[in-house]
C-alpha distance (Angstrom), angle and dihedral (degrees) to the residues before:
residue distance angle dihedral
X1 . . .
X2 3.73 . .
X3 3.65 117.2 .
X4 4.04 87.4 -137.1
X5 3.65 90.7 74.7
X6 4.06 107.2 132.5
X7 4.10 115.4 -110.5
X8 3.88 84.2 -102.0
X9 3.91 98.8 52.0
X10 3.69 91.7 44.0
X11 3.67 98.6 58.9
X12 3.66 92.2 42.2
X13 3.65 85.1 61.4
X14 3.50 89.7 45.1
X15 3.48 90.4 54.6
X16 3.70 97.8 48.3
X17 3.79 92.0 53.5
X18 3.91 94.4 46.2
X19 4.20 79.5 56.3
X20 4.01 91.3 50.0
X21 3.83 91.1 46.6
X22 4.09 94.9 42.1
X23 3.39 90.4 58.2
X24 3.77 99.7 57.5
X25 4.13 109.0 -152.6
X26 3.87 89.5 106.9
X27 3.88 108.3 116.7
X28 4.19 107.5 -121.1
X29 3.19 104.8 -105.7
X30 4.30 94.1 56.6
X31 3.85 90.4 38.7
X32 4.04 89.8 63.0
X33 3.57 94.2 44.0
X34 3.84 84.5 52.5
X35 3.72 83.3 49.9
X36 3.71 98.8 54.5
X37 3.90 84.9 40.3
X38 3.75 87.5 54.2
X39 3.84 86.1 49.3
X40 3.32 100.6 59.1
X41 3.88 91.4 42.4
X42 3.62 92.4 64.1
X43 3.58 90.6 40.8
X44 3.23 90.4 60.1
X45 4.17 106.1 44.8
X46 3.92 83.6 40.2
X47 3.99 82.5 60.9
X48 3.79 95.3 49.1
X49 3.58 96.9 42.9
X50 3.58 87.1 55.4
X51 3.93 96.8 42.6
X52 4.18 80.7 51.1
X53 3.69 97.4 47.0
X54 3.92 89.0 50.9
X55 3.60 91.6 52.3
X56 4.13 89.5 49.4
X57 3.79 85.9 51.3
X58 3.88 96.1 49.7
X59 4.11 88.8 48.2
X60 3.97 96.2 50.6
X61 3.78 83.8 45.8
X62 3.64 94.5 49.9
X63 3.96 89.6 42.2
X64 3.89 89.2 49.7
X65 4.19 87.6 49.4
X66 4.16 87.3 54.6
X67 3.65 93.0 40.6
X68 4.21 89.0 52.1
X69 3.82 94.1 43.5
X70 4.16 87.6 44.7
X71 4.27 85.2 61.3
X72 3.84 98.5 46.6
């Protein structure tokens, strides 16, 4: 998987191997590559949901700055 995937597609994937794991028939050897798979998945939407909350952040800070300088 391509580690361009958007927030969305990622945790769909995410999802979908969680389902293949939770339902146990996978021989060992695919279920840990699913695992490591999984992993990186949630490595990855744990990144962008970080990289999106930090932009959030910097706007309501920003906004806050405007609104201070608007009531001197």
């Amino acid at each position: 998987m391509s580690d361009k995937l958007s927030f969305e597609k990622a945790l769909e994937a995410l999802e979908k191997l969680v389902d293949d794991l939770e339902k146990g028939d996978l021989p060992l050897e695919e279920a840990v590559k699913k695992y490591e798979e999984g992993m990186r998945l949630s490595k990855q939407c744990k990144t962008m949901l970080e990289k999106a909350e930090a932009a959030l952040v910097r706007v309501m800070n920003e906004n806050d700055e405007e609104t201070d300088i608007d009531e001197n």
